[in-house]
N, C-alpha and C positions, 0 to 999 in steps of 0.2 A: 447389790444390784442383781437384779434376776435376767436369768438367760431365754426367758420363756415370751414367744413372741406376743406381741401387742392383740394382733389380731388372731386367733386360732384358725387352725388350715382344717377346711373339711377331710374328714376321714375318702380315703381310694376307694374307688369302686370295687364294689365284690368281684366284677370279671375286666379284668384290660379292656380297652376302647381298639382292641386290635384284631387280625383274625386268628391267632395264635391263642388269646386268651377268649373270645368265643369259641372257639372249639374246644380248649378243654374242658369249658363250662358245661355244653350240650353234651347229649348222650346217643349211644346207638346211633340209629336210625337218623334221627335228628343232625347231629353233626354232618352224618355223611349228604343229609337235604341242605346244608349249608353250605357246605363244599361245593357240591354240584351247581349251586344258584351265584354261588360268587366266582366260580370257574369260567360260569355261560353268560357271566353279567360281562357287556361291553365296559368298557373305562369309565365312560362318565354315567354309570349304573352302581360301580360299584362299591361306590360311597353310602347311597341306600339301601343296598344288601348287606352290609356293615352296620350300618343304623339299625336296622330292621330286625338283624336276628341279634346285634349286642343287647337291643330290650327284651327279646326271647330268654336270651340266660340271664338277666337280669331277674326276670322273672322265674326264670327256674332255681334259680340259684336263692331264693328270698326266704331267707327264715321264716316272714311269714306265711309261708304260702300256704300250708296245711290250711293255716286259718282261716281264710279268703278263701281256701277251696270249700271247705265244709260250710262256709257265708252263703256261699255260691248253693250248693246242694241245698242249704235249709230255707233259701228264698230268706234268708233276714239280713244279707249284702244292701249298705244305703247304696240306694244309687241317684241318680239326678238326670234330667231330659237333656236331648242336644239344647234346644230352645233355650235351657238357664245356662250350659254352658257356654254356648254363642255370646250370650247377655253379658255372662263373668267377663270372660274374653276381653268385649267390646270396651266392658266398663273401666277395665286395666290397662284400655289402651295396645293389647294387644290385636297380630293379625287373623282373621278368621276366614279361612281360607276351605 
């Protein structure tokens, strides 16, 4: 009999969902713009400053990013309108806000 679970558990996020592990994520400047904004965020803000820079080092932190940046600078990045992403949204049932 095998020890190995039924369903496989997604791999952890590159950086904690905390602000401990965003901050080690960001760098310089950056970290210390994060500090300041979740220091000045009232209580019930400061779940969206949390939100908001963990996608930051998320994004910093992404092995792909060179890639995506260089996407970016050669204008050959797909991208898509809000209008088809609205549509996507809608058609999944999800909110579109």
């Amino acid at each position: 009999m095998s020890a190995q679970p039924i369903h496989p558990h997604p791999e952890p996020d590159r950086v904690p969902r905390n602000a401990e592990g965003i901050a080690a994520a960001l760098e310089g400047e950056r970290r210390m713009e994060f500090y300041r904004e979740l220091l000045a965020a009232a209580p019930e803000d400061a779940e969206g400053v949390l939100r908001r820079w963990w996608c930051e080092a998320m994004l910093d932190t992404d092995p792909s990013g060179d890639r995506f940046t260089e996407a970016v600078l050669n204008g050959t990045l797909p991208t898509k309108s809000v209008a088809a992403a609205i549509a996507r949204r809608q058609a999944a049932g999800l909110p579109v806000e």
